[in-house]
MARLOMAR-716133 format. One record per residue: residue in one letter; y, x, z of N, C-alpha, C, O in turn. Coordinates in steps of 0.05 Angstrom, whole numbers, plus 5000, padded with zeros to 4 digits. Atoms other than C-alpha are relative to their C-alpha. Example, Ala and Ser with C-alpha at 12.3 -4.5 7.8 and 13.67 -1.06 7.14 Angstrom:
// MARLOMAR-716133
a497650185000491052465156502450185000502450395013;s497649844999497952735143502249855014504449955018;
***
This chain:
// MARLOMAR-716133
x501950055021444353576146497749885013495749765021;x499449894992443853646163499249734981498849484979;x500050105028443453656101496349935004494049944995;x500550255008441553246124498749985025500149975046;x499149984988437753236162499849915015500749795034;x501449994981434353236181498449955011498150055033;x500349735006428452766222501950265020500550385036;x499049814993433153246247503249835020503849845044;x497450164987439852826264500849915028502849915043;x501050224975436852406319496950145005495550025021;x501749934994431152806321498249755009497349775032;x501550234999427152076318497050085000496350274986;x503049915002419652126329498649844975498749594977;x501650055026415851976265498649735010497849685033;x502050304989412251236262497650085008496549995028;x503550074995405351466257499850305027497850365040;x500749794976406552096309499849915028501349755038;x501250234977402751906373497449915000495949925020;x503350054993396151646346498750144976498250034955;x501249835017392952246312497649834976497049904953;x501750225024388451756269502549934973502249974949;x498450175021394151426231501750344996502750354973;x497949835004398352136234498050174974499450324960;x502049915021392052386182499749914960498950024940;x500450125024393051836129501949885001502849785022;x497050065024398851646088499349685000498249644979;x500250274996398050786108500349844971502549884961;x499750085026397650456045502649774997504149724977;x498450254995401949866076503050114999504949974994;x497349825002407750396078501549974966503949974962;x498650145022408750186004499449814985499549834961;x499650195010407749535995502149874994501949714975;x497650105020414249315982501150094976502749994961;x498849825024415549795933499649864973497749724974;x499450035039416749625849499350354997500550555004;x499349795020414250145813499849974974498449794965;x499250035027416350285740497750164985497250194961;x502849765021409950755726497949804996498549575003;x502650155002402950455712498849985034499650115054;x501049984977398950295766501549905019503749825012;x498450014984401250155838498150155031496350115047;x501749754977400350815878499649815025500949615029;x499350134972398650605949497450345004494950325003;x501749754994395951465964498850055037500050015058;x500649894979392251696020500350265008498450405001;x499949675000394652426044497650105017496349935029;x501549934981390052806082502250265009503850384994;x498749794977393053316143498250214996495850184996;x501449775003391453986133501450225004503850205001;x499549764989392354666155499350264988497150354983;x500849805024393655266113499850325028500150315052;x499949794974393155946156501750234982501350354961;x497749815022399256366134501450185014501850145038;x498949804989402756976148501949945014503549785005;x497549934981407557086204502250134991504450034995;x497549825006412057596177499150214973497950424974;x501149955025411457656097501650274990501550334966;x497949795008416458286096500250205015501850395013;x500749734979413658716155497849985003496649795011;x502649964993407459106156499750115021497450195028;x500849904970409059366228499649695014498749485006;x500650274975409458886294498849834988496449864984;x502650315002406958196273499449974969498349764962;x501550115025405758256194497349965004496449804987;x502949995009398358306205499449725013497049645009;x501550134982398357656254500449734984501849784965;x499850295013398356856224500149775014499449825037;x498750134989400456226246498349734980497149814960;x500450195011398155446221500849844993500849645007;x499050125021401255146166500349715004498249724990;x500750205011401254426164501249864974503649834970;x499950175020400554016098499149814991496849794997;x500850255009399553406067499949984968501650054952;x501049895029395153336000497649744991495549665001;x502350205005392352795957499550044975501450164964;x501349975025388852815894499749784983499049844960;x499350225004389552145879499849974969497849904956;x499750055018391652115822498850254975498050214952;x499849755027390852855786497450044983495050024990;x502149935008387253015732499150294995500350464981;x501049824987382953495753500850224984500850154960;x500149745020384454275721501549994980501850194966;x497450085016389953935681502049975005504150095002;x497150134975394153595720502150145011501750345026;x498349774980400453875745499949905029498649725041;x500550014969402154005812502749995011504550155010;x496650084987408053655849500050115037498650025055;x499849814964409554085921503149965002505050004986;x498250144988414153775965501550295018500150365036;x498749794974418954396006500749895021503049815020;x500250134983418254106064502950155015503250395015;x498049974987425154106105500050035036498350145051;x499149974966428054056180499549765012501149595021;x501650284981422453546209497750024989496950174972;x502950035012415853316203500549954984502649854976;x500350035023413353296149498249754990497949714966;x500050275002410552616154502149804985502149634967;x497350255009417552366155501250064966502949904958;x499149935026419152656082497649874990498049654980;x501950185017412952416056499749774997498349714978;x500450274998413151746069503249884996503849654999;x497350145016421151736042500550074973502750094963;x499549795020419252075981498749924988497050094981;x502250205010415251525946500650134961499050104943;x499950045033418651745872497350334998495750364981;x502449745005413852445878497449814990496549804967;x503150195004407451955884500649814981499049814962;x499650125031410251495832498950174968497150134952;x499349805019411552005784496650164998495450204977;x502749905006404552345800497749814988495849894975;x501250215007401451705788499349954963497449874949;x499750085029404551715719499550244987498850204964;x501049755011403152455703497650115006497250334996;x502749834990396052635734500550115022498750285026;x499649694988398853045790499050035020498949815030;x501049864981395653445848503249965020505250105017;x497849974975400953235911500050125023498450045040;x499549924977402953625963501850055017503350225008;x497449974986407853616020499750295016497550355024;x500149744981408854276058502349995022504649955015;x498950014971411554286129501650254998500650404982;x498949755002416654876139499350135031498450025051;x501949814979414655416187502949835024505049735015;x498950014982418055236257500949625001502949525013;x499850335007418054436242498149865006495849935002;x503050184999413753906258497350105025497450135050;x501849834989407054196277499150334994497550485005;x500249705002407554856246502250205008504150314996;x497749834980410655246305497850265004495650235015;x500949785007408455976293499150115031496850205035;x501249974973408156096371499749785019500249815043;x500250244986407055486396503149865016505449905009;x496449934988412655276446501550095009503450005021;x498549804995414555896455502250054967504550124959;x498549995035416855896382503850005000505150084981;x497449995003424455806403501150175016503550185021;x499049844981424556286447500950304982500050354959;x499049825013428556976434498250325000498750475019;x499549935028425757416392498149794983498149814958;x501850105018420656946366500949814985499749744964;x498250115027425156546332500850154976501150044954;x499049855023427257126288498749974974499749974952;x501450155038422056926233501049814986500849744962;x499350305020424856336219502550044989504750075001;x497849945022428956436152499449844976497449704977;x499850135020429756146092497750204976496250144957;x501549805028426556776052497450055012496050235002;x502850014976420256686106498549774984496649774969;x500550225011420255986090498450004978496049954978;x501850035025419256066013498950184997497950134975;x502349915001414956626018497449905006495250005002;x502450204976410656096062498649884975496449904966;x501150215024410855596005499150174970497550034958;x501549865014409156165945497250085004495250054989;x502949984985403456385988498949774986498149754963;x501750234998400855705998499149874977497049754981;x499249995019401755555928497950104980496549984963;x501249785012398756175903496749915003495049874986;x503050084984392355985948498649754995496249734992;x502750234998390455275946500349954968499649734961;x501749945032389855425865499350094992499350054968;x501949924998385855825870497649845010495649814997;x502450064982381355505921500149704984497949604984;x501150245015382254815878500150044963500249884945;x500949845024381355195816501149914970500349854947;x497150125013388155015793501550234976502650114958;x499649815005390155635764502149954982504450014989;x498050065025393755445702500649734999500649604978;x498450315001396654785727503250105004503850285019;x497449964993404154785724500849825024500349585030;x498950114968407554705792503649935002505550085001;x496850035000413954315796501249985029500249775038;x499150094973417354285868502649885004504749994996;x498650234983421253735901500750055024499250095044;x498950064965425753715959502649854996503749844974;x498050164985431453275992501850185014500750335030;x498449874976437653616027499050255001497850384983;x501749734997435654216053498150084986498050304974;x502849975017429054106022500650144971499550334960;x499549945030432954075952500650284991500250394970;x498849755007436054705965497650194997497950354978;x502049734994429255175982499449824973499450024959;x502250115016426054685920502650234977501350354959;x498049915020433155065876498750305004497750404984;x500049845002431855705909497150124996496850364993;x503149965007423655645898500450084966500150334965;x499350015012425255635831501450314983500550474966;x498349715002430456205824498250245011497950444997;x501349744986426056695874497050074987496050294985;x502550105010419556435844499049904975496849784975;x500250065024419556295776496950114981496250054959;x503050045012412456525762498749865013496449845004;x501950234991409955975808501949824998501149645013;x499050295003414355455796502149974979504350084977;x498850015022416355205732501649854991502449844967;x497350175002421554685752500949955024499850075043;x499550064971425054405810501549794992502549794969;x498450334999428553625822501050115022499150135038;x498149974972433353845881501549735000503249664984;x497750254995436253185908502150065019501550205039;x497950014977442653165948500150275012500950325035;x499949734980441953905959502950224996503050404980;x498849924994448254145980500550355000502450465012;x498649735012448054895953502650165002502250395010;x498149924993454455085958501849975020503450165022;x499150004972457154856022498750045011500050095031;x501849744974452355176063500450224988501350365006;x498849695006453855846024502650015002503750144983;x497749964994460355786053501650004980503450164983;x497849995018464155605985500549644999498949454999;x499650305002468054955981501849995033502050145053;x497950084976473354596030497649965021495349865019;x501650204978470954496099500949785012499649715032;x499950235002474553876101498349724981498449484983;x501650175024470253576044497649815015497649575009;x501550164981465053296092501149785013500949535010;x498850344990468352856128502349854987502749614990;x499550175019472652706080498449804986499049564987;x500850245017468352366038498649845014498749615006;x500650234994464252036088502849835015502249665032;x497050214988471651686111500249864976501249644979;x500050055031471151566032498549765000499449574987;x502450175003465351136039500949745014500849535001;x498550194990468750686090502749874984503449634983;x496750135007475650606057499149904968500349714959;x501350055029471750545983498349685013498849475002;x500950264989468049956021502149765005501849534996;x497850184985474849636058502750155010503250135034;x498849944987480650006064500949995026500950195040;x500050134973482349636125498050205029498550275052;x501949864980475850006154500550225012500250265037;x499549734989477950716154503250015018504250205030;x497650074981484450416188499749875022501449875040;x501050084970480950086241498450195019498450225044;x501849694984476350716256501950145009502050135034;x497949844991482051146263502449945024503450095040;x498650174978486150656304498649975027499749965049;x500849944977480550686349499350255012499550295037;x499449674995479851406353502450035019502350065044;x496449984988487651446372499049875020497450015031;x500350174981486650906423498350125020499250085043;x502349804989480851326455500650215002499250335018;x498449714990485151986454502249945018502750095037;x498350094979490851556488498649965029499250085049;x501449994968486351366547499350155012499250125036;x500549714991483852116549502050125013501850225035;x497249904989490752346559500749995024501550175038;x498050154980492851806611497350045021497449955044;x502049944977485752046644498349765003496149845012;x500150324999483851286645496849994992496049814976;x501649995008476951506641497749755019495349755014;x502550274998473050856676501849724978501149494983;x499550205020477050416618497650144980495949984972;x501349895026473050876566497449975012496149805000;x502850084994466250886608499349674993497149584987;x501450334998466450076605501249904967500649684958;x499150125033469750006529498050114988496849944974;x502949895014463750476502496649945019494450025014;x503749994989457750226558499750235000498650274978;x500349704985457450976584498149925025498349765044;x501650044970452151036631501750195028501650135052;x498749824987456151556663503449994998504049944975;x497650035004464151546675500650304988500450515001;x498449685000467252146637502250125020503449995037;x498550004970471252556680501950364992503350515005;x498049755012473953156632500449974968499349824953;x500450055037475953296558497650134995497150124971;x502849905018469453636546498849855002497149874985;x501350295013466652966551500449834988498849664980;x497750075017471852726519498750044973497749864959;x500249835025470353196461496149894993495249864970;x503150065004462052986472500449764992499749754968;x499250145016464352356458500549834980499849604976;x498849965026467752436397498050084985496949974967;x502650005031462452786364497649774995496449724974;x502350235001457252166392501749824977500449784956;x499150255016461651666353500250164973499350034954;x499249845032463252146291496750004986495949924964;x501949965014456552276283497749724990495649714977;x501050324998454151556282501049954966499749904945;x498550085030459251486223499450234978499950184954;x502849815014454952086192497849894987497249884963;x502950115020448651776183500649714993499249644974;x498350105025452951166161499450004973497849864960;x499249935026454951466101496850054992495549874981;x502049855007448651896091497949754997496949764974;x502350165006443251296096502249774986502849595002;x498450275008447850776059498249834973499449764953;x501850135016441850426020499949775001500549645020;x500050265008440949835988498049815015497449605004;x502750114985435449596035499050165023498950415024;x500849884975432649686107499050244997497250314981;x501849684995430850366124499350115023500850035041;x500549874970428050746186499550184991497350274998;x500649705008428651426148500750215032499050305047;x499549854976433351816208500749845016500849955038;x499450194986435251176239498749724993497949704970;x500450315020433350386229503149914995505049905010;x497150105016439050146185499149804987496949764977;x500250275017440349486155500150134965500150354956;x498749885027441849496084502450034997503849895011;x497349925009448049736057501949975029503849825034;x498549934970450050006132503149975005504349865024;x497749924999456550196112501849725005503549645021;x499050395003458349446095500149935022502149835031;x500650194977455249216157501650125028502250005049;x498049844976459349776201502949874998504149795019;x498150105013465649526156500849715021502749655035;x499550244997464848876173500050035042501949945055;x499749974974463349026252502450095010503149995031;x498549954996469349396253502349805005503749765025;x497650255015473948846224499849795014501949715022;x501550224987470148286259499949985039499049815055;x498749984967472348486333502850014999504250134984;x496549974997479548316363500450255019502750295025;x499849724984478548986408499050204981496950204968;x500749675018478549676371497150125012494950165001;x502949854992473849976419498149935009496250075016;x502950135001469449476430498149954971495749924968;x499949975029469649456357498150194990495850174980;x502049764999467450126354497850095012496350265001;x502049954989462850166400497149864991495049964994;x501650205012458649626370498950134970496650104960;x501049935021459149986307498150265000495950304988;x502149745000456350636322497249895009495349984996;x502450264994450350066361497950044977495550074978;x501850115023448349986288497850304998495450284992;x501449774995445950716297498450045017496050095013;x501449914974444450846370498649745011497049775029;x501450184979442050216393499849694978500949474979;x501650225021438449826330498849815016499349575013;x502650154980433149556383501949875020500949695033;x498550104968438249366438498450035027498649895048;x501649854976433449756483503050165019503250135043;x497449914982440350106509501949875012503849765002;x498050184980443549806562502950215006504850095016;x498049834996448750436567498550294985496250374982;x500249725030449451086516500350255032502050275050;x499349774988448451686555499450204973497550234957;x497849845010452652166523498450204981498150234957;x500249695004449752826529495449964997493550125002;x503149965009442052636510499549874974497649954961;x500450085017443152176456501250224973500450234950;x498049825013448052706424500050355007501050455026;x498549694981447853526427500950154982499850244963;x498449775013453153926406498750224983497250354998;x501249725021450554496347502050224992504350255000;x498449855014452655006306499949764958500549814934;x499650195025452054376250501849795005500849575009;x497850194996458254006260498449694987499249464990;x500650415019454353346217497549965021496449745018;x502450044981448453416274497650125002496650164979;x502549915003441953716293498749885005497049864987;x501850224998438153216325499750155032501150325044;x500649914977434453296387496950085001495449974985;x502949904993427253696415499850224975501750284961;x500649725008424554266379501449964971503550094975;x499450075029426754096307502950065001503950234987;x497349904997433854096331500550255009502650365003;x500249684989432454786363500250194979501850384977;x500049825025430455086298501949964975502650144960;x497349955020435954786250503250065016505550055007;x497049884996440955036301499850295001501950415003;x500349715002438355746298500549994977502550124973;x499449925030438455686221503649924991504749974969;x496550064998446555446231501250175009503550215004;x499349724981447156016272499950244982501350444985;x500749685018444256526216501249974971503550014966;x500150035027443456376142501849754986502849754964;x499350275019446255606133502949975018503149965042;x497249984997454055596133500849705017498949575026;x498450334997457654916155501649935021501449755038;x497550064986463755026183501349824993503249894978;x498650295006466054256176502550065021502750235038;x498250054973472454016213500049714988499049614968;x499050395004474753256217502950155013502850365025;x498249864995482453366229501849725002503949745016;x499350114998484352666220502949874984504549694989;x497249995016489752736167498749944967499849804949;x502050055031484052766100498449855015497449744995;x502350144990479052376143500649755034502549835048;x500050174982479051846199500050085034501449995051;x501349854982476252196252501350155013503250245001;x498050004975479352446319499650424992497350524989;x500649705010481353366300497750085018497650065043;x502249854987475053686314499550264982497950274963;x500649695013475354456290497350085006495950045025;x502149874988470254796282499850294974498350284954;x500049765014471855526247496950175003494850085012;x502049765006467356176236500150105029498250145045;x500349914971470056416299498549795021496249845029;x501550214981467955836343497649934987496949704994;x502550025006461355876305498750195010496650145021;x500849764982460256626330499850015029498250105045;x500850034964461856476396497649875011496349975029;x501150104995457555976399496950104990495050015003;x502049965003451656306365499150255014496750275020;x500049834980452456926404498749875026496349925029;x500450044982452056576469496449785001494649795017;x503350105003445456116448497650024987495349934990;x503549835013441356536401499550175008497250225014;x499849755003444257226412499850074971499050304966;x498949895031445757286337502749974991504449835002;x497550045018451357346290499949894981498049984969;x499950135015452556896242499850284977499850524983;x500049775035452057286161501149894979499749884958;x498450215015457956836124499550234973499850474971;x500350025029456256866051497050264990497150434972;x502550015004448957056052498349924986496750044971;x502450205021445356456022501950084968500650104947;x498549975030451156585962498950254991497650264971;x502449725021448157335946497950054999497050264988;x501949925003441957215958498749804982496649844969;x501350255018440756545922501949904975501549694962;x499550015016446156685877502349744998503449704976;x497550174998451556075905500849824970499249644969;x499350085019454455805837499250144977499650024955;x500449875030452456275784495950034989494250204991;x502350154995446155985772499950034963497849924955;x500650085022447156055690497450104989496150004971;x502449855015441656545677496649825010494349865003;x502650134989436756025719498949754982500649654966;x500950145014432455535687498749755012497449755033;x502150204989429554815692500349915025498249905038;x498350194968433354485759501149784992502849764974;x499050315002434753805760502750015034501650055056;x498350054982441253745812501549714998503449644984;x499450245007441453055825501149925033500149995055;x497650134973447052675880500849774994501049674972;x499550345014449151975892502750005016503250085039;x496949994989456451895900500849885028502949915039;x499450124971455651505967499850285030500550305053;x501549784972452452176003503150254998504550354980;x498149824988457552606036499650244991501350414989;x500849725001453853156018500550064976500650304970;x501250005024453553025951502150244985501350404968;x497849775017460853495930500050315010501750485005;x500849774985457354055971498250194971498250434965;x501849905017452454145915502149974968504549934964;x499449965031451854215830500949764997499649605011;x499250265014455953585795499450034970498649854954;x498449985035457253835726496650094991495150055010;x502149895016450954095687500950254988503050274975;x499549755013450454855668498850004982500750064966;x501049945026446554905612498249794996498049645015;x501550155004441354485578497449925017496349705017;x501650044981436354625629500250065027498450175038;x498550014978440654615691501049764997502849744981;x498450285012442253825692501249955033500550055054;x499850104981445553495738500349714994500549614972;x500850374998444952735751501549875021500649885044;x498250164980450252345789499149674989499049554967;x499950244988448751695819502049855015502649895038;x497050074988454651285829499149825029500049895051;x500550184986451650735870496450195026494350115036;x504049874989445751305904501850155034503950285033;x500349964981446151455977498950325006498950494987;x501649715009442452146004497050004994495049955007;x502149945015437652285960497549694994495149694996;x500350225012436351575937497450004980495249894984;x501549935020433051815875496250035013494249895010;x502749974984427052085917497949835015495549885021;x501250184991425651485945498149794990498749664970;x500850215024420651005924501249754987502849614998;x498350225013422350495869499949755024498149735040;x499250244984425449785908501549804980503549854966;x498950225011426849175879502749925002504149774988;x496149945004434149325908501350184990503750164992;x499449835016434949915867502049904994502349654994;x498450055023440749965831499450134977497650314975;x501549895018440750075764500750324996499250464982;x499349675003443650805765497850185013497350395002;x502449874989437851035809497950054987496550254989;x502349995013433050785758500250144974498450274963;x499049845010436751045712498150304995496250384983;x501649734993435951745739496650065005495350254995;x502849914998428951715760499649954970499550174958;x500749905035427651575680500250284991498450434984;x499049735009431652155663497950215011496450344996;x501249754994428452655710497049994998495850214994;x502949935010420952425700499850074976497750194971;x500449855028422352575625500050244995498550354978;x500549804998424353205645498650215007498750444999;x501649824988419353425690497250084966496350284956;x501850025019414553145633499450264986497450414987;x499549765019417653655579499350255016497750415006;x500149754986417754205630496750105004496050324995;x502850034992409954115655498450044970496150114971;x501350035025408254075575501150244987499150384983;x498749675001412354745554497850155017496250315007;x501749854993408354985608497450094998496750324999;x502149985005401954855598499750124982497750254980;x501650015034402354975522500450385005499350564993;x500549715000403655675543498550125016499050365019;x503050034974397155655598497650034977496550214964;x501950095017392755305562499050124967497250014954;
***
C-alpha cells in the first residue's frame, strides 16, 4: 500500500523536504497546470503546524498523561468563516506534505464549498514521531495503531473548533489508500465528529483479511495484459528466464543482464531480486495516470503503456526487463547499477514498504492490525511464486517487532463488510488500481455509494483536475462533490 503506499513504497523524500521555508507553504506553482471545474482557480497556501496531542488515548497509567507533536497542514483560504465546512485530510503512511500536494480535488472542492482545509499527519509518519528516533524502537512503537491514530484525528478535530470557533461546522474527511480506510473508519467510530467520508482506493477488505490473496497481483498482471497481451507474456518469459539462470547458478549472467552493482551469489538474493522487479510492476499498475507524476515515483504518463512498450521493444527478455522496471528505479539515469538490498526491503507488505522511518512504521502496522498476505504464484499472475502465508508473516513479525500478528481484527473492530447500518461513505476505485477489488464496488444503501472509475488509477479521483482527465474521473468528482454538498447541508440544517 501499501495501500498504497505509501510516500511509503520507495520511501521517496518529499520535493519541498530539505528547505524548511518552502516545507511551510503549499507553492502555488504546484498547481499550475491544473483545470479546475469549480469557480475560481485555487492556488492555496498551507501553513505547518503543530497540534500537541496525547500519547496514549486509552491508558491513564504509564504514558497516558505524556504528549507528543502533531504535525498539520491548514488553510483558510477559501472558508467561510463559522459556516463553512471543514474538509480534514487522514493523513496516511508518509509525510504529509506528499498527500497534500496529490490531493488537489480536497482544495478544489473547498474552493467551491467555503471550506476550512486540513491535512493531518498520522502519529509515527513524517514529522510526527511521538519519541523522536527512538519512536521505532521496542516498546515505543506499541502506540502506533490504527484506534491511536483516529483517536489522534477526533482529538484534533474536537480542538481546533473550538479554538477557530468552528463549533457547528460540519466536518467531512478525506483519505487515499490507507488514508481512505481510517477516513471509512473515522466515520463509523466517529460519527459525532464526522458527518461524511470520500474514501478513495481504500482497500477495506483485504487488509481485514477477507478476499483472495491472489487478487493483488492478479490484477496488477491485469493491467499489463488489458494494455498488450503480448506484455504479460513477455514479463513472465522473463521471470522464467531469470529462474533458469538461478538454478544453473549462472549468477554473473544475471548481475550484468539487470546492472547489479553486486553479483548475487544465493537464492535469497535471488528471491531479493524478484521482489525488486515485482515491485517495480507494483507502482506500475498503482500510478498508471494519464499524465506525468512524481507522486511515489516520477512516472511518464500512462506508465503501464510505456513499460508495455519497453517490454516488447527489446530483442533480449532481460534486458527488456530490466529497462522496464528503469522506468521506476532509475527515472533520472542517476543509477549506474541497482543495488538490490537498499533500493528494495523485504516487509511484512508483500506490495512494499518503502524505505527510512516511514517504512519502519507501516511494517510494524503489517505486523499487527493491517492483513496482506499477497502471493504472486505465477499461474493467475505473471510473476515469479512468491508465498507469503500467515505463518511466514508470524515468523517474520515475531523475529522483527516481537509481536504477533491479530488476523481478523480490523474486520471486528471496523466491522469488515457489514457496513449496512453505517452512513454517508463515498467508496470510490478506478479499475486500473490493483487495490481497487480489495475494497467496496457495489453500493450498500443510498448513502453508502460506491463509484467505479473504469479508466482511474489509485485514487485518481483525489487528484487535482488535469486537462488529461478522463472523462470517468470527472465524472466522479461531480458525483461526489454533490454528495458531500447534500451531506454538509443536512448537517448544518440540523446545527444551525
Amino acid at each position: 500500500m501499501a495501500v498504497w503506499w505509501s510516500l511509503f513504497l520507495l520511501g521517496l523524500t518529499v520535493l519541498c523536504e530539505g528547505d524548511a521555508a518552502a516545507s511551510r507553504t503549499f507553492s502555488a506553482s504546484t498547481w499550475k497546470h491544473s483545470r479546475y471545474p469549480f469557480r475560481g482557480d485555487p492556488k492555496p497556501q498551507f501553513e505547518e503546524k503543530y497540534f500537541t496531542q496525547i500519547l496514549d488515548h486509552f491508558n491513564y497509567n504509564s504514558l497516558g498523561n505524556g504528549t507528543y507533536s502533531q504535525r498539520y497542514l491548514i488553510t483558510d483560504q477559501y472558508w467561510r468563516k463559522d459556516y463553512g465546512p471543514i474538509f480534514f485530510y487522514t493523513g496516511n503512511e508518509g509525510d504529509i506534505w506528499n498527500f497534500a500536494q496529490n490531493s488537489g480535488f480536497v482544495v478544489e472542492l473547498a474552493a467551491e464549498q467555503g471550506a476550512l482545509v486540513i491535512f493531518a499527519e498520522h502519529r509515527y509518519y513524517g514529522k510526527s514521531l511521538p519519541f523522536g528516533e527512538e519512536s521505532f524502537n521496542i516498546p515505543n512503537i506499541g502506540l502506533l495503531t490504527v484506534e491511536q491514530a483516529l483517536a489522534d484525528y477526533a482529538v484534533m478535530i474536537t480542538e481546533l473548533k473550538k479554538d477557530l470557533g468552528a463549533d457547528k461546522c460540519p466536518v467531512i474527511v478525506f483519505g487515499g489508500s490507507y488514508g481512505g480506510m481510517l477516513s471509512v473508519y473515522m466515520r463509523v467510530r466517529y460519527p459525532n465528529i464526522v458527518a461524511g467520508a470520500l474514501a478513495a482506493s481504500a482497500p477495506i477488505l483485504s487488509t481485514a483479511g477477507m478476499g483472495d490473496s491472489r487478487q493483488f497481483f492478479r490484477d496488477v498482471t491485469a493491467d499489463f495484459e488489458n494494455c498488450n497481451p503480448a506484455c504479460k507474456d513477455a514479463v513472465r518469459s522473463a521471470f522464467q528466464k531469470l529462474q533458469t539462470l538461478a538454478q544453473q547458478e549462472d549468477y554473473a549472467r544475471i548481475q550484468s543482464a539487470f546492472s547489479l552493482c553486486k553479483t548475487p551469489s544465493s537464492s535469497k538474493d535471488i528471491h531479493q531480486l524478484n521482489g525488486f522487479l515485482r515491485n517495480a510492476f507494483t507502482l506500475l499498475a498503482m500510478m498508471d495516470y494519464p499524465y506525468n507524476t512524481s507522486f511515489m515515483s516520477v512516472m511518464p504518463a500512462f506508465p503501464v503503456k510505456v513499460a508495455c512498450e519497453t517490454m516488447l521493444n527489446r530483442s533480449e527478455v532481460l534486458s527488456a526487463l530490466r529497462d522496464t522496471v528503469g522506468i521506476v528505479y532509475n527515472s533520472t539515469g542517476e543509477h549506474a547499477c541497482y543495488d538490490l538490498y537498499s533500493l528494495y526491503v523485504e516487509c511484512a507488505d508483500p506490495t512494499g514498504c518503502g524505505l527510512g522511518f516511514n517504512s519502519f512504521a507501516w511494517d510494524y502496522q503489517a505486523c499487527t492490525e493491517i492483513e496482506m498476505c499477497f502471493e504472486s504464484n505465477n499461474v493467475t499472475d505473471m510473476f515469479p511464486p512468491m508465498p507469503f502465508t500467515e505463518s511466514m508473516r508470524e515468523q517474520y513479525c515475531a523475529k522483527r517487532w516481537a509481536v504477533v500478528p491479530r488476523p481478523g481484527w480490523l474486520k471486528t473492530q471496523y466491522w469488515g463488510d457489514a457496513l449496512s447500518t453505517a452512513s454517508n461513505i463515498i467508496f470510490s476505485n478506478g479499475d486500473l488500481d490493483p487495490w481497487a477489488n480489495g475494497g467496496i464496488r457495489t453500493s450498500l444503501s443510498k448513502s453508502l455509494i460506491a463509484i467505479n472509475i473504469p479508466e482511474g488509477a489509485h485514487h485518481l479521483d483525489l487528484r487535482a483536475s488535469n486537462a488529461a482527465d478522463p472523462a470517468s474521473v470527472i465524472k466522479a468528482r461531480q458525483t461526489e462533490a454533490a454528495l458531500i454538498a447534500q451531506w454538509v447541508k443536512t448537517a448544518r440544517e440540523k446545527t444551525f
